[in-house]
N, C-alpha and C positions, 0 to 999 in steps of 0.2 A: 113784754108779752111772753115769751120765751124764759125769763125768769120767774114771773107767777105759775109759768104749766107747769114747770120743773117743780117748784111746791109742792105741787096737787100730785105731781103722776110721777115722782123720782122712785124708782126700786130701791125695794129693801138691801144694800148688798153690805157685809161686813167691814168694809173700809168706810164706808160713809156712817157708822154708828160712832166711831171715834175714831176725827181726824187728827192724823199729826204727820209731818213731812216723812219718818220713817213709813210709816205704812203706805202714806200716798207711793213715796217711790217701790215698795216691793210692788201693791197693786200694778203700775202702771209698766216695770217690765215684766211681769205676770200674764198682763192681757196684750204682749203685743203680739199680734198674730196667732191669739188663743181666743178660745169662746172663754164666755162670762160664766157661764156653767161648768167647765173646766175648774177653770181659777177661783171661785169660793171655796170650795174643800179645800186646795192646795192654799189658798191665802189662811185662811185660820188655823190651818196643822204648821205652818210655815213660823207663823207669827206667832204660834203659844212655842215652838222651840227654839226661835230668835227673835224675840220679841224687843231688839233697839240692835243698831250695829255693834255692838260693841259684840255681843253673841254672837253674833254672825259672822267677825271677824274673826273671831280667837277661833270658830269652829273648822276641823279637819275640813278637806274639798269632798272625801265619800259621804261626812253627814250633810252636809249642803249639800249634793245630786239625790241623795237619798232622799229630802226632804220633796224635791224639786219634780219629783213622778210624778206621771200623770199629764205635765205641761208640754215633752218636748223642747226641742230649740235647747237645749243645754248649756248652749254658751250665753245665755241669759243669766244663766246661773252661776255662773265662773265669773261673770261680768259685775253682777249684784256681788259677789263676796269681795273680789276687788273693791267693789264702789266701798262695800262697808268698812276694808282695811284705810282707806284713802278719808272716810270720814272720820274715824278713829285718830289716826297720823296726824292731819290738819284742822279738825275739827270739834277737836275735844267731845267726839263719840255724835254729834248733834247732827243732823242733815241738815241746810242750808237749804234755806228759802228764796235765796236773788239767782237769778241765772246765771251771772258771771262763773260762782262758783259752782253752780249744777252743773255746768256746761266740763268743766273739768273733770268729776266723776265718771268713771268707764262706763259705758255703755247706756251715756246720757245723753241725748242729744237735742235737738231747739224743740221740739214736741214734750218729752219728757219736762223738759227745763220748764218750758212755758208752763206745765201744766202745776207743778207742784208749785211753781211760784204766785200762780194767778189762784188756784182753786187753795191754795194752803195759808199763801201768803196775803191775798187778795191784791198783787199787784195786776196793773193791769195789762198783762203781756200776753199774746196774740198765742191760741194751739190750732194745730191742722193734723189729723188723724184722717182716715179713711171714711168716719163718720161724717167729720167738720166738712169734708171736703164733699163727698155727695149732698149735702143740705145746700153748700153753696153754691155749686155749680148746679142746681135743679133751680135754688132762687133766682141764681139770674138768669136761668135760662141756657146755660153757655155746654154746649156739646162736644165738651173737650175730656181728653182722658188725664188722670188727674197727675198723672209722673211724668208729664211735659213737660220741660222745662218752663216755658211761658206758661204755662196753666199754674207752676207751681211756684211763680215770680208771684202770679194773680193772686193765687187762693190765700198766701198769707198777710196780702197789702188788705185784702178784703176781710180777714180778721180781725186785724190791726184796727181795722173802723169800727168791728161788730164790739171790740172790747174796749176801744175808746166811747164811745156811744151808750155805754150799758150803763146802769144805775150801782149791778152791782158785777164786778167782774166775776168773780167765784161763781156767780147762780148762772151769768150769762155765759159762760167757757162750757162749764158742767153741762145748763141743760141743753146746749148746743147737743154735743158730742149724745146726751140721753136720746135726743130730738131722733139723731140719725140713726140711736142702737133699736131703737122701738117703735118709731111712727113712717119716719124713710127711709125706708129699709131697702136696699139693695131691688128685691122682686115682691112686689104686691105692697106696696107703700099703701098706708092709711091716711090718704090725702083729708079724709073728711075729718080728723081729727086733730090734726096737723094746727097748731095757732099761727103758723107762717103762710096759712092756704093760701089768703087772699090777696099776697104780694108776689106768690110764687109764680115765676116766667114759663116754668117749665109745664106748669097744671094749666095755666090758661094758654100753652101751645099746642096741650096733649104729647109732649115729651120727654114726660113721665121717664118711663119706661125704657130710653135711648140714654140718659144720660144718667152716669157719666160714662164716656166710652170705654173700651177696654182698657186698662192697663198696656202700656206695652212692656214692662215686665212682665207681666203676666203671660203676653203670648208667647215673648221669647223662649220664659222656660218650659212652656208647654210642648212647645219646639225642640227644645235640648236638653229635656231631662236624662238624665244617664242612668241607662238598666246595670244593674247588679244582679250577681247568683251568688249564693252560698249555701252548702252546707254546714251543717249543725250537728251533733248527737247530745244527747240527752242519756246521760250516765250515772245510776244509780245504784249505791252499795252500802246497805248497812245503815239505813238512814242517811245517809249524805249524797251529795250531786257534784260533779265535777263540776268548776266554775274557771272562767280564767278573765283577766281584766284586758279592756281593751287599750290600743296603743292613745297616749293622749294628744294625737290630732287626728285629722280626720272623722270617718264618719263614726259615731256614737261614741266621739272623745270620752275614751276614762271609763266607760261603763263597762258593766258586767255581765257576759253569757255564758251559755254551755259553749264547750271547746266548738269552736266552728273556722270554718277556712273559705276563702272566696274562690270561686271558682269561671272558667269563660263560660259563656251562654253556651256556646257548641257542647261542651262535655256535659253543664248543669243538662240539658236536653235528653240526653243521653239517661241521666240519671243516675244508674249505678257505676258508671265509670266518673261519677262525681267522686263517690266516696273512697276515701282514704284508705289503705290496706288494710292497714291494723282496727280501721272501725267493720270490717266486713263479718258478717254475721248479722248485723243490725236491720232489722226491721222500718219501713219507710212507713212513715207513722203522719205525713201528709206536709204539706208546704203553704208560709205564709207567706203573705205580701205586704212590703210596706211602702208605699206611696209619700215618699216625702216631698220637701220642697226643692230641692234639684236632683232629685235619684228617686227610681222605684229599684227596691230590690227584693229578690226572690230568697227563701229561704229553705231550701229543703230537709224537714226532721227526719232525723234517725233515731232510733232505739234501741239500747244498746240489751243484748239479755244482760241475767245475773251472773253468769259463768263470764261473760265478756268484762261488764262493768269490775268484775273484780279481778280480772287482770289487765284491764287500764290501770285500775287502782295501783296493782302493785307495781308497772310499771310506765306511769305515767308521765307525762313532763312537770317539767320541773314550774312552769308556768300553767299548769295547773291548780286549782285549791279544790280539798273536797272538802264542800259546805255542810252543815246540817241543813235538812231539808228547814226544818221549823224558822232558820235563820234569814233564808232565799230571801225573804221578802224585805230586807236588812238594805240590802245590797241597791245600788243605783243600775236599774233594769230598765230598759227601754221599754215604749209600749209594746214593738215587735216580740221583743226577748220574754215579756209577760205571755203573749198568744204562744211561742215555740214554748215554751215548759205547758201551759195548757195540752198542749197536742200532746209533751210526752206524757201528760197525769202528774204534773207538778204544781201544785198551788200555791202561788206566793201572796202573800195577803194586799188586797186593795190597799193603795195607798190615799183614797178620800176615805180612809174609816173613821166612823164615829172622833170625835174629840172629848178626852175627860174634862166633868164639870170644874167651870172654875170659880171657887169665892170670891166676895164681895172685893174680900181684901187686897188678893190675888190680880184680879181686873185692875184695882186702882193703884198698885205697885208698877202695873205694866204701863196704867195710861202714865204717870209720871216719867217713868224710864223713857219712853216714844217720845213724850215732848212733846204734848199736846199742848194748841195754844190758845190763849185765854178768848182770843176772837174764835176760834172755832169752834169753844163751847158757846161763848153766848149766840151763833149760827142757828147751834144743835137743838138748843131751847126754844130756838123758835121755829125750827121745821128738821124734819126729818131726815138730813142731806149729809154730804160728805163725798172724798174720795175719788176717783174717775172710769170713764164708763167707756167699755167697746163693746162691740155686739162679735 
């Protein structure tokens, strides 16, 4: 039932035009905890610059973050260039389709595995996402929140049946997870379109709408997210911007901003007993906010004049770099670090920009290189499908 809908109503998205285990694996740590809309642009600029591991491995850690904007989670992306060094190493460059060995790959884990093995390989091994997981617990009715431990014993014993029981596992894992990105959606489910209406617990309870409960991760960190201030200046001379790189742990591992300092809430309040001696003269050009997933943090801009900016310049730290402006956009920038250069009038170019066209020839170099397999073109020929889906 569930694999005919998926025929008829699967999106169009770029990993499902041509499937092969490399690309299934960037898609699917691309969309963990990212919209689908995000992750198109980032998947096709991603996958024409490392188009198999073997690229992705040999490449520096700045052009993989660089590549990697726009997504957040960064350590996805640290995690992906590992996984690719490690298929490379053991694998003679190929991604693996059994879980045994997915399970191995960094920052792979029983969801991942399952997915590229059951929708790539067509075995038939059980996935549980945030999608799979509210379809089931509305089908059976059951008003549990789904990072319970027993709820999360449940949800994957109750996979385990839905992909033993399927005709084909690939179409039944897929349009599962489609079912959840598009029809049962979190708020305002499309019950009347739904092909599981008429077995669903939760529609003929009217408990819709209750299930699944909260998250209790979700409240905890709602609970204890941790406030941040910082300061920033934005320093420009001569065409160039002062940049400095961040330390590689913690928050915004590795990336790159204008010179900034963290400061306590009491002083950030304060404002100008925020800033730094030597940045004084600077102009307060307005403050972001970035709401992460265990931190919100404040960022107050400053502006530096041209008399100023050119004596940072000359005597600047040594952890410092001053960029060209036209380069800014080079650089692995968070989305915060994109809004603070907005505020100073720095534009660093979108990183979903357009993709140059690519030949026939080009394509079919790359599908060979990825490893596409010979079942998931005869798939392709008969329906439109591929790849894995979060909303």
């Amino acid at each position: 039932m569930v694999e005919e809908w998926f025929g008829r109503s699967a999106r169009d998205l770029p990993w499902r035009r041509r499937r092969s285990p490399w690309r299934a694996l960037v898609s699917e740590i691309m969309l963990q905890q990212t919209q689908v809309s995000r992750v198109v642009p980032a998947f096709e600029r991603f996958i024409e610059r490392f188009p198999d591991p073997g690229a992705l491995a040999r490449a520096p850690e700045r052009d993989v973050l660089a590549h990697w904007q726009g997504l957040g989670y960064y350590r996805r992306a640290r995690l992906l260039h590992a996984a690719a060094r490690h298929v490379v190493d053991r694998h003679d460059g190929k991604v693996p389709t059994a879980v045994s060995p997915l399970r191995e790959l960094p920052g792979v884990g029983r969801y991942v595995a399952g997915a590229i093995a059951s929708i790539v390989g067509g075995a038939r091994e059980p996935i549980v996402d945030g999608n799979v997981a509210r379809v089931m617990l509305r089908l059976h009715g059951r008003a549990a929140a789904p990072d319970e431990p027993d709820t999360v014993k449940w949800l994957w014993s109750r996979a385990q049946d839905w992909v033993d029981d399927a005709h084909d596992p690939s179409l039944a894992n897929e349009g599962l997870m489609e079912l959840g990105a598009t029809v049962c959606t979190p708020r305002s489910p499309r019950c009347g379109e739904c092909p599981l209406a008429r077995r669903c617990a939760a529609r003929r309870q009217g408990t819709v709408d209750s299930i699944p409960a909260p998250k209790r991760a979700a409240r905890a960190v709602r609970q204890r997210r941790e406030r941040i201030a910082m300061v920033t200046l934005v320093a420009v001379h001569r065409g160039r911007i002062a940049m400095e790189r961040r330390p590689d742990d913690g928050l915004w591992a590795g990336m790159w901003q204008t010179p900034a300092r963290e400061v306590s809430l009491a002083v950030a309040s304060e404002r100008i007993g925020a800033v730094p001696r030597r940045w004084r003269g600077a102009r307060h050009a307005g403050a972001v906010d970035a709401v992460l997933s265990h931190r919100h943090v404040q960022i107050d801009v400053w502006l530096a004049t041209s008399a100023a900016a050119a004596r940072l310049k000359r005597g600047s730290s040594r952890a410092w770099s001053w960029v060209p402006i036209a380069k800014v956009g080079e650089l692995p920038l968070s989305n915060a670090m994109r809004r603070v250069l907005e505020l100073g009038g720095v534009r660093a170019p979108d990183p979903a920009r357009p993709l140059r066209a690519r030949g026939a020839a080009r394509a079919e170099d790359e599908s060979r290189a990825s490893g596409d397999t010979p079942r998931a073109g005869q798939r392709r020929a008969a329906r439109r499908t591929a790849g894995t889906v979060r909303a």
